[in-house]
N, C-alpha and C positions, 0 to 999 in steps of 0.2 A: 329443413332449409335447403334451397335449391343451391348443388354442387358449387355452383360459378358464385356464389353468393359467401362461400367457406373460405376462412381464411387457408393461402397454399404454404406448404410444409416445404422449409428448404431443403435445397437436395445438397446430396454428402457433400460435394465441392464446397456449396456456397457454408455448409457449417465449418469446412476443415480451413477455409479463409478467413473467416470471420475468427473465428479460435484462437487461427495464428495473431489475427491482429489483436484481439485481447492479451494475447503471451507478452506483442510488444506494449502494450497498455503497461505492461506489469514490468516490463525492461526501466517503461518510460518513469514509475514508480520508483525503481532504484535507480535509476542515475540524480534524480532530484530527490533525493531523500539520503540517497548514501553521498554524495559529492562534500559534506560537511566532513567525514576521516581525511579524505587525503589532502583537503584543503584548512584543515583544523589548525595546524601553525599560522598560517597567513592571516586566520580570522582574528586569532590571539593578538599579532602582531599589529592589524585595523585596530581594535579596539581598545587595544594596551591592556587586556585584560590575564588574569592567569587561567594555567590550563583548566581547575579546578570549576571556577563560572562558566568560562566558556564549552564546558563540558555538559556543565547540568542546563547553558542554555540549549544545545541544539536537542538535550534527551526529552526538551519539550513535545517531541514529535509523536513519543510514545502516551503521551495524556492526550494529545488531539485525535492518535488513532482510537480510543477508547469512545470520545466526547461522537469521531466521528462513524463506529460501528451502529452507536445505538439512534443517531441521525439518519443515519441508510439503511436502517431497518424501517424505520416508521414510513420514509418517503419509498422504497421498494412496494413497503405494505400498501399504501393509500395510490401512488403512480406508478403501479408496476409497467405499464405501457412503456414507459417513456424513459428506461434505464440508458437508452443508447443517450439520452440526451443528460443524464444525469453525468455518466461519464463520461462527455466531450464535455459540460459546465466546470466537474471540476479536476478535469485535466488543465484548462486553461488555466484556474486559480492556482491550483499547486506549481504551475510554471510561472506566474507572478510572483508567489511567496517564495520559491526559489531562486529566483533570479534579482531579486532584493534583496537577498541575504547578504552579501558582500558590503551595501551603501546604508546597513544598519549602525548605528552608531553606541550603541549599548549592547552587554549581552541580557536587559529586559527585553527589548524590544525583539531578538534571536530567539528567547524563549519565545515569545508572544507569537513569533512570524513560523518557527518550529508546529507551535500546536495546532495554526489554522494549515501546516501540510499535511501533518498527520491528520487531521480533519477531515482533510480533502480527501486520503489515501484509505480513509476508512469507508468510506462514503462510494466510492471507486470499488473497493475489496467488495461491497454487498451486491452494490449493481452487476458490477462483472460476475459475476458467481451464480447471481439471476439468472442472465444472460446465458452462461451457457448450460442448468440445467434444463430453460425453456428450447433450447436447440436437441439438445442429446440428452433430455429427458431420462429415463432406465439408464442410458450406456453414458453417463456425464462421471464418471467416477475419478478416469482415465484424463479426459478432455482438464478436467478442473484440479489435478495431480502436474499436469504440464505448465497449466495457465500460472502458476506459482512459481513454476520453475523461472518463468520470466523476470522477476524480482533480480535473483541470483545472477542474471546475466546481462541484467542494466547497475548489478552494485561491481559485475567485472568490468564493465566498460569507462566505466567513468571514472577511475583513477587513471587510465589512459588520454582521455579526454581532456583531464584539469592539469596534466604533469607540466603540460610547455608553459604554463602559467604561472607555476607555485614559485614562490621567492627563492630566488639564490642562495647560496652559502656565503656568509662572508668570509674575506680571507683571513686564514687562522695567523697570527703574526708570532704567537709561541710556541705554533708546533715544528721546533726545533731542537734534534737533538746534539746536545754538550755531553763531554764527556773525554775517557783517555782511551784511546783505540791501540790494541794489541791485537798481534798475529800470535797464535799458538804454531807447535810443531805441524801441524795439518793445517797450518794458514786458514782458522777459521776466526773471523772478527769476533774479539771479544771488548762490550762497549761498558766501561765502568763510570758510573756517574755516582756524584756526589751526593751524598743522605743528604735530604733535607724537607720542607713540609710539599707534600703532594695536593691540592687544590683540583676539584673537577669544575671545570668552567661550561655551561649552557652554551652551546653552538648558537652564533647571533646571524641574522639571516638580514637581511640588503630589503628592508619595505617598500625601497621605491621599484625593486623588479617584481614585485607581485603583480600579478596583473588577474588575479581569479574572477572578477567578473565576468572575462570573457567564457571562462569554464559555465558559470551558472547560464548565462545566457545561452552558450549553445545546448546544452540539457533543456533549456527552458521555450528553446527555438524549436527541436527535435519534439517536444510534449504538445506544443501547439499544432503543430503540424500534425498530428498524431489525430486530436480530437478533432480535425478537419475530416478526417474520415467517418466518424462517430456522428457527428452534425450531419452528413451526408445520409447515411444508415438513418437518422430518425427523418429525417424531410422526403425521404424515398419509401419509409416503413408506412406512411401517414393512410393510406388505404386501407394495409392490414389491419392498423389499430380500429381502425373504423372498426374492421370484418369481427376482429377478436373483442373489443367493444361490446358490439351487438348479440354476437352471439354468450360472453359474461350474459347481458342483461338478461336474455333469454332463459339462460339457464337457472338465474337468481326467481324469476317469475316462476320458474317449473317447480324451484324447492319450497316456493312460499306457498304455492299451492297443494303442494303434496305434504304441507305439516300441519300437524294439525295441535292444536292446543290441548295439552292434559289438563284435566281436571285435577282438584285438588288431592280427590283420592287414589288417583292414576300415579300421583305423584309419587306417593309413599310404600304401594303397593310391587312387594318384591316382584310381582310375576308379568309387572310391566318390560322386564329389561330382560325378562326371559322369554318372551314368546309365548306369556301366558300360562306357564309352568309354574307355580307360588313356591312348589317345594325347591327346585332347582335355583330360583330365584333367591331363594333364604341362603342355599347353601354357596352361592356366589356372594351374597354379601356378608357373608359371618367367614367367607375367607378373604376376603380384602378390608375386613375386619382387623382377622388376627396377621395378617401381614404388618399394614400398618401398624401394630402395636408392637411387633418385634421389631 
């Protein structure tokens, strides 16, 4: 295949850009996926639910990351072209099912809205990961040890993020201390109160100062904006794919010509796998024999 015809190999800059912005891909993953901790009172208090449901509903995320690895394996496998677009598709849904999480009114429907992000973040983990051992191939070890790190530093941002939002404290009206106040010789207060039954009271929080959708939303603002770059990457790649295309097909036509069909007795005969050696051939299979049995 004539040179101008090959597809061209990014050079170091454009893989250490693109990298970066995968790290943030993986920031943009924890801000809308960790935003349910520090906003978890607020959503109790939406819902009127206890901590206990509303607990197992947002750990929906960890079933959809499951449902959505073994989803982004098959679409990797069958459309590996087209990962940059896999992951701007479902950067934008996981900022939808984010950003809904607040105007939920059940914690079924939180589970439900839970498992299609982790879904999304599964699906996201394979492409990206595609992505860059197709960049840094051999040396992706490093690249794809970073790309993780980005998680870690979208689940630090985002309690910063939702804080101006989270409901207030109400004011406590019993925490007040009674009692008989003495000065010892060293004039230090000594406060004696009266026996009697100690009660711990739940801290009640003010639902009309919640305000956390604006929290999901700007997570969910940030994630779009994100895969606006990704969408760009596949409409700009759309040559390459052609070039990497053509040259798969080519190569598929090279191996189908170069196999050739065993025979039935080819098939069974130890010194096919050996180069035509039968003894050699017995003795690789009577040890992957006794392997297997042990």
């Amino acid at each position: 295949m004539d040179s101008s015809m090959r597809p061209k190999e990014l050079t170091t800059l454009q893989k250490v850009v693109k990298t970066t912005l995968l790290v943030v891909v993986w920031s943009c993953i924890g801000m809308c996926l960790e935003i349910t901790g520090p906003t978890l009172i607020d959503l109790k208090i939406r819902i009127k639910a206890d901590y206990e449901s509303i607990s197992t509903a947002v750990s929906g995320r960890s079933a959809g990351f499951f449902i959505g690895s073994a989803i982004g394996g098959v679409l990797v496998d069958k459309f590996g072209l087209y990962c940059d677009l896999m992951v701007a598709v479902c950067l934008d849904l996981m900022a939808v099912s984010a950003a809904s999480v607040p105007w939920v009114p059940s914690t079924e429907l939180i589970f439900f809205v839970s498992v299609c992000g982790g879904t999304f973040e599964g699906v996201i983990n394979i492409a990206g990961q595609k992505l860059i051992i197709n960049m840094w191939k051999e040396n992706s070890a490093s690249p794809l040890h970073i790309l993780h790190g980005g998680f870690g530093i979208g689940s630090f941002i985002i309690p910063l993020i939702a804080n101006p939002f989270l409901a207030k404290l109400a004011p406590d009206e019993n925490n007040v201390t009674t009692g008989n106040v003495s000065c010892d010789s060293h004039c230090r207060l000594n406060f004696t109160t009266t026996p009697g039954s100690t009660t711990t009271t739940e801290k009640k929080y003010l639902a009309e100062t919640s305000k956390i959708e604006y929290g999901y939303a700007i997570a969910g603002l940030i994630t779009i904006v994100v895969s606006v770059v990704f969408y760009t990457y596949h409409f700009l790649g759309s040559k390459q794919r052609k070039l990497l295309k053509k040259e798969m097909d080519n190569g598929t036509e090279k191996e189908k010509s170069n196999t050739r069909t065993l025979s039935f007795r080819e098939m069974f005969n130890p010194a096919t796998c050996a180069g035509g050696r039968f003894l050699y051939g017995v003795e690789i299979l009577r040890s992957c024999f006794s392997i297997s049995c042990n």
